[in-house]
N, C-alpha and C positions, 0 to 999 in steps of 0.2 A: 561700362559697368564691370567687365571682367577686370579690366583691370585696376579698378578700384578692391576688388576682391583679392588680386594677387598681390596687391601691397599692402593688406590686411592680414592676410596670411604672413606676412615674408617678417612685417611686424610683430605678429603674435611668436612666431618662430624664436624671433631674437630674444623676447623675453622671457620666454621659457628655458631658451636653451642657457642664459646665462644667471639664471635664478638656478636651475633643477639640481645642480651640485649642492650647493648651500641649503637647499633643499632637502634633499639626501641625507644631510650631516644636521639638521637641525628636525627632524623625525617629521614633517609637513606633510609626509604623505599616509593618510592615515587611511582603515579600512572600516568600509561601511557594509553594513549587511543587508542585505535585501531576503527577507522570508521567502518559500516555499510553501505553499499550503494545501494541503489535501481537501479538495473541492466537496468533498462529499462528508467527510465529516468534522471541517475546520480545523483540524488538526494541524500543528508543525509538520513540516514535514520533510524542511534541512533551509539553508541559505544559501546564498554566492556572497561570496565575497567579491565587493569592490573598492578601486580606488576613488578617495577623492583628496585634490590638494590645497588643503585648510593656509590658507595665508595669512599671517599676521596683519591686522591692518585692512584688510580686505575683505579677506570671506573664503566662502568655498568654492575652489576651482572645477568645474566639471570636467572628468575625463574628455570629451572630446577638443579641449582645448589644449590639451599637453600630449595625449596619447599619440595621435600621428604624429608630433615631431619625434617622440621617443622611438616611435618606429623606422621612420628616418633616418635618424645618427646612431641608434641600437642599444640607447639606455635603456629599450623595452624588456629588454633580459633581465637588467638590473631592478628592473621597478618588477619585474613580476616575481625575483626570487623575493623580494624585499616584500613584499605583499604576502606570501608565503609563511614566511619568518611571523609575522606580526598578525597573521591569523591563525598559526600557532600558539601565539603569546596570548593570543584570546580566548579559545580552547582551551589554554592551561586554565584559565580565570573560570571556568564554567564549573569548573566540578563541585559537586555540591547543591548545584540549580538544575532546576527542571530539565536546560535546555544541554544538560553534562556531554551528551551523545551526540547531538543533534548533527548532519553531515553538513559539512562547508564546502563547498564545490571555491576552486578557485582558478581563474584564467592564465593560461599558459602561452604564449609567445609561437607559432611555428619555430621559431629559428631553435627550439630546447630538442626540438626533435630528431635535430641533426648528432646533437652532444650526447656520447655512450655513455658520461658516466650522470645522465641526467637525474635516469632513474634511484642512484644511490646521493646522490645531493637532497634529494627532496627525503628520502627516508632518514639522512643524517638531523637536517632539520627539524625533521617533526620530534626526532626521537629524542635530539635537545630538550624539547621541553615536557617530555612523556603524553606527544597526541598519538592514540592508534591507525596508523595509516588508513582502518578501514573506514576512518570519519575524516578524512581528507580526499574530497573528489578532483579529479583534476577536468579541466575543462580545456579540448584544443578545439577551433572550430572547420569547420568543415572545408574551407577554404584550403587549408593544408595539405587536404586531399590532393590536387592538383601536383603539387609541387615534385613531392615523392614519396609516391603512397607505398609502395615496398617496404621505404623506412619508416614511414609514419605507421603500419603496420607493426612491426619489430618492436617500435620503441613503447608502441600503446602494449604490449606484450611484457615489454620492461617492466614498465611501471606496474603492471595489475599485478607481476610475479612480485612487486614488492612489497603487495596487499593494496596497492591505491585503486578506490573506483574511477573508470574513469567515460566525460562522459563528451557528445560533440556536441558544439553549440550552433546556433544557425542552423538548423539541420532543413533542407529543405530550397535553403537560400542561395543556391546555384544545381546542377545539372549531375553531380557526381552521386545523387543521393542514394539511387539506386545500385550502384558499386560499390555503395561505403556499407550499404547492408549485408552486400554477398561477400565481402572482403574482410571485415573486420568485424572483430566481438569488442564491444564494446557494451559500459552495464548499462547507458541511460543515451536518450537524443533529447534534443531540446529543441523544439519546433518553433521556426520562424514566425515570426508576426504576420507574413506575408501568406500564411496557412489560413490565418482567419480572418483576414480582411474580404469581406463580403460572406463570408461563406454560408453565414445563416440565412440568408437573401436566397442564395443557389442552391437546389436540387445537386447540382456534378458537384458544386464545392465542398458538401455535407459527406456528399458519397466518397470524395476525395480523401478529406481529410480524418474520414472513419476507417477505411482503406488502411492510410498509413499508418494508424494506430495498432491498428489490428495487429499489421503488420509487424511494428516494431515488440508489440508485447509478445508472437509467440514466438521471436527470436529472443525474448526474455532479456529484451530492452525496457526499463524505465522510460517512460514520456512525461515530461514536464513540458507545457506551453508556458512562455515567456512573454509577457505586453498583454497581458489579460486587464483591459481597463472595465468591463462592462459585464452585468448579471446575463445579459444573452450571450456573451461570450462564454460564461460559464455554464450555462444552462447547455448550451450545444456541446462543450468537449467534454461533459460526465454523461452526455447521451451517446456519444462517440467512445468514451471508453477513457477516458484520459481524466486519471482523479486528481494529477498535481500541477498546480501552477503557482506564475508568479508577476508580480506587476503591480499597477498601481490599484486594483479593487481592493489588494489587500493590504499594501505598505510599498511607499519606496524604498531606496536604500539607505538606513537611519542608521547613527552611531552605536557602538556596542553596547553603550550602558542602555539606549530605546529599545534594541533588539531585545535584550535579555528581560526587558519591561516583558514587550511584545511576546516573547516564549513564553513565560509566568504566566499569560495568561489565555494564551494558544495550546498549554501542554497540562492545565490545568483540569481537572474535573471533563476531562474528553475521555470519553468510554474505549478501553482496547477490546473490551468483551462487555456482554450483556448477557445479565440471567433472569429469568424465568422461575422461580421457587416452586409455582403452582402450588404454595401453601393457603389454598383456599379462595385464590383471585388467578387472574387470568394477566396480572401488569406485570411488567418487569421493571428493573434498578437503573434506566435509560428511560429520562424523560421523553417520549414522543412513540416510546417502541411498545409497543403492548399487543396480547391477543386478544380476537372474536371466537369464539366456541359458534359452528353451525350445525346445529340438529338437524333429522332428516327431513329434508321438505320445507328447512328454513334458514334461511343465511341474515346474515345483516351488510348493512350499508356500508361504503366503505369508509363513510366518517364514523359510521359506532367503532369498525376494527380501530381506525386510529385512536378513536378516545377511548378505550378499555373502561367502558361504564360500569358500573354496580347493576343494572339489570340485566347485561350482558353474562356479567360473572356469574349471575345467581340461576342462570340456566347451565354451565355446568356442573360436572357431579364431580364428588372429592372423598377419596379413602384416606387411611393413613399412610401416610407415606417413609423414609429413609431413616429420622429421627423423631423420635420420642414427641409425640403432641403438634407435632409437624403433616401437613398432609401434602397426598398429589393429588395430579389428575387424572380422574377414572376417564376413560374413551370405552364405551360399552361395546363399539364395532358398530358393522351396518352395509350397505348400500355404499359404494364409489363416493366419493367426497362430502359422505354425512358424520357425523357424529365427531368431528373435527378439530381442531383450533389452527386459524388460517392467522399469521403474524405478520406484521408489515415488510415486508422483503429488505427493511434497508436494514434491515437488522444486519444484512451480507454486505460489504460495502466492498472488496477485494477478491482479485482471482485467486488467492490463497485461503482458505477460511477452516475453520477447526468448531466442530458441534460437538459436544459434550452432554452427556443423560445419563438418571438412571431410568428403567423400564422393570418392570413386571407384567410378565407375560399370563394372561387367566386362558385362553387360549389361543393357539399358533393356528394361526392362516395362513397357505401358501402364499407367499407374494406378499403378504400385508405392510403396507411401510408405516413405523414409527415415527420416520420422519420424511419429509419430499421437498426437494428443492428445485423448482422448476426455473431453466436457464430458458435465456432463446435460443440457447442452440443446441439445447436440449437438458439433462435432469440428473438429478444423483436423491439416492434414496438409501432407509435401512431396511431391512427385511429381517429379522429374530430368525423365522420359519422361511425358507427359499424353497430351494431344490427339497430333497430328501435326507434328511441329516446336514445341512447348512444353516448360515446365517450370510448376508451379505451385504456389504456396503457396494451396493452397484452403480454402476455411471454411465450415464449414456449421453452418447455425441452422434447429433442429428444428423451432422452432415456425412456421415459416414454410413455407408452401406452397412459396415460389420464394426461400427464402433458402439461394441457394447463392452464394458470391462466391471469385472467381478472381484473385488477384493473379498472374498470369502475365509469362513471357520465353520468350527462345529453351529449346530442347531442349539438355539438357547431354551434352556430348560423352562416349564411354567412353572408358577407359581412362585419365582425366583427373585429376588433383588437384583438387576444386573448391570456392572456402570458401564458403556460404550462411549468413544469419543472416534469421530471420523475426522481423518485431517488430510487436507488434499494441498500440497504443496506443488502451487504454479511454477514457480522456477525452476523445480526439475519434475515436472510432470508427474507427481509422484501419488498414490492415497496410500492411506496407510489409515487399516484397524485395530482400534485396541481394544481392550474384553477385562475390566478388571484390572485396569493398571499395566497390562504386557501389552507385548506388539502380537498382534492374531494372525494379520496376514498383511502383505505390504503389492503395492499392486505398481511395475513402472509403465511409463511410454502411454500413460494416460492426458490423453490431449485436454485443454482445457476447457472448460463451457464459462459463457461471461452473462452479464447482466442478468440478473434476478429480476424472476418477475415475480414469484409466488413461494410461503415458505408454509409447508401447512405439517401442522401434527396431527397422526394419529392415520393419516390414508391420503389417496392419488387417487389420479383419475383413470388408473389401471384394474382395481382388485378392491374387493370388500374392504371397508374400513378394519383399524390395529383395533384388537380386544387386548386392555389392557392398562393398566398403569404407568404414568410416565411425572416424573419429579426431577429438579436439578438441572433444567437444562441450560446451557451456556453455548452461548453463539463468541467466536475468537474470530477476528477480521487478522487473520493469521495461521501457518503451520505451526503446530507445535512438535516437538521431539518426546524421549523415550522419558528422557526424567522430569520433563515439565508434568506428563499422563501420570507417571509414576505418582510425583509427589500430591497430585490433585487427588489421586487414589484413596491416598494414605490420611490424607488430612479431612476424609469422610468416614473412615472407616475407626480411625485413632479417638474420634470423637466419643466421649464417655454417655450421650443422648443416642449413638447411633441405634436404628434398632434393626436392623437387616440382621439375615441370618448369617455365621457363621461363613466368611468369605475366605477364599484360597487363591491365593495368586496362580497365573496358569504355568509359570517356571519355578 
């Protein structure tokens, strides 16, 4: 039998190796895209690029039939700049389509990592055809490690300095994995198949491969799993932590004009934010997201919170709110988790996220939160009234003896219009308060807290419920910056219906 195998091979060798020139020169190897999808809210969320070699006559060749010999005799250089070049040239084609940005990850060869001026070949090329390197991922796999991770080190340093992400593949799929984390930055891993095979079956397997997630994200590594064929495969890495994958549940790897089908309609009508008006109802602009209002001494089901009923809404109370014939929602105060409105927590779908309100304070409770986001590994809240003379976007991390952390300002006035937005940026551990459009206080070396379990307005299960008015609220599965705050400011205020009092920027 073996050797029936080795003259099968020795055969397949010879025709590849005396096709692949003519090949080369007659454009036959063409690149397919394989999606990336953000498990949690279907989103695009980049590709890879791969080869495959379209035969006249024939059909479509699968990488595994040509790629070892390439790697063999060392056309694998030439097929991977080549592949490079012409995922470029497809990139150029995107502008204009939903999917203009979207990141391309494409596989790179060991042997580029030996070549210094690797990293300025790949910038020359992309820059040919005006792609931004930071939407060029490069992918080496982890195997490389071995060889010489010194230089494999240096050269992944090349490249990131020439704006490329860059990310390893296989991650997981040999013994080095544990040194490729303490050794090198690198912005994404991409977790072997061999992560999830059995693992929802196993107790250690779960624990394992939550572990490594963990892991890789508070080194502010990206995790993509790879060969995701099945809904329990998905169901267990978005309970693990890991929101993007790739594989056959959601597309193999199809030709560019399928793809760009495929992104139309992956990038289409998917929510990056969701608001909350509270003009008179309790639903939001995001099909499935809405609030339950709980009185004191009564909650609802947790199928009424998901459907945001009209008997629901008509138990809370509603003043006028920011604009002209527009109202919010009055929270009268109360007792720890009464007088409330508790929302479906996927409303958070990311360790970055950015909340946005106006509030009106009738009066200031020490402690009182406006808003509460309950992690499992612990909470972040607002407070108007804190300390004595403060307000505070506070965050708290369970595992920590003394991880409590305060992004604080002044004490917000009652009676007040006031717009706040909290923005907590995972990749550099960052929160940051704004008050009105300005930055209030900015807080670093704030660890992260993951999975939501509870988003509730108005109080926590700490301090008497928020006395007060709250309208405008926007939940961002994202940090935002100073001028994104700014401009959202400006374009409530500029509003000829606004009716809030007289506003003053705090600079």
């Amino acid at each position: 039998m073996s050797g029936h195998i080795t003259e099968n091979r020795e055969y397949i060798t010879k025709i590849v190796e005396s096709q692949m020139e003519q090949a080369f020169a007659d454009g036959e190897f063409k690149v397919y895209l394989q999606p990336k999808v953000n498990m949690v809210t279907d989103k695009l969320a980049g590709a890879e690029a791969l080869s495959r070699w379209v035969r006249p006559g024939e059909g479509v060749r699968m990488p595994d039939m040509y790629i070892p010999v390439m790697e063999n005799n060392g056309y694998i250089s030439k097929l991977d700049l080549y592949m490079f070049e012409e995922t470029c040239k497809a990139k150029a084609s995107f502008v204009g389509r939903p999917c203009e940005h979207v990141v391309v990850s494409v596989n790179m060869s060991r042997i580029h990592l030996y070549n210094e001026d690797f990293p300025e070949t790949l910038a020359s090329i992309a820059d040919k055809y005006g792609v931004p390197h930071s939407e060029l991922e490069i992918e080496v796999t982890e195997s490389a490690y071995f060889d010489d991770a010194k230089e494999m080190i240096q050269r992944i340093e090349d490249i990131q300095n020439k704006g490329f992400p860059v990310s390893i593949d296989d991650f997981g799929s040999g013994y080095s994995a544990l040194n490729m984390l303490k050794d090198m930055t690198v912005d994404a891993v991409k977790l072997d198949l061999v992560f999830l095979k059995d693992s929802y079956d196993s107790k250690k397997g779960k624990t394992v491969l939550r572990s490594v997630i963990s892991m890789c994200r508070d080194l502010k590594m990206e995790v993509i799993c790879e060969g995701v064929e099945k809904k329990e495969q998905v169901d267990l890495l978005v309970k693990c932590g890991c929101q993007i994958a790739q594989g056959f549940y959601y597309s193999k790897a199809v030709p560019i004009e399928d793809f760009v089908s495929f992104a139309d309609e992956h990038m289409t009508n998917v929510h990056n934010s969701c608001t909350f008006h509270f003009d008179g109802n309790l639903d939001s602009d995001v099909e499935g997201i809405s609030a339950g209002f709980v009185r004191e001494g009564k909650t609802y089901s947790t199928a009424e919170k998901a459907l945001g009923s009209a008997k629901r809404s008509k138990d809370a109370e509603y003043v006028d709110g920011i604009f002209e014939g527009k109202k919010a929602l009055y929270l009268p105060g109360g007792r720890q988790e009464s007088n409330v409105a508790e929302i479906n927590p996927d409303v958070i779908s990311n360790d970055s996220y950015t909340v946005a309100f106006w509030l009106k304070t009738e009066r200031n409770i020490p402690w009182s939160s406006v808003i509460y986001i309950k992690f499992e590994t612990g909470f972040a809240s607002f407070n108007p009234a804190a300390w004595e003379g403060h307000s505070s976007y506070r965050i708290r991390d369970s595992r920590e003896v003394n991880g409590w952390y305060d992004t604080s300002t002044f004490q917000l006035e009652e009676g007040v219009w006031w717009h706040v937005v909290l923005s907590y940026n995972a990749q550099k551990d960052q929160a940051m308060l704004f008050i009105n459009g300005d930055v209030a206080s900015v807080s670093e070396d704030v660890r992260t807290n993951r999975y939501v379990k509870r988003v509730v307005i108005g109080g926590d299960v700490f301090q008497p419920s928020y006395n007060g008015a709250v309208c405008e609220l926007i939940f961002y599965n994202e940090a935002v910056d100073y001028d994104f705050v700014s401009k959202l400011f400006e374009s409530y205020i500029s509003r000829e219906d606004f009716a809030g009092e007289p506003l003053k920027r705090l600079v």
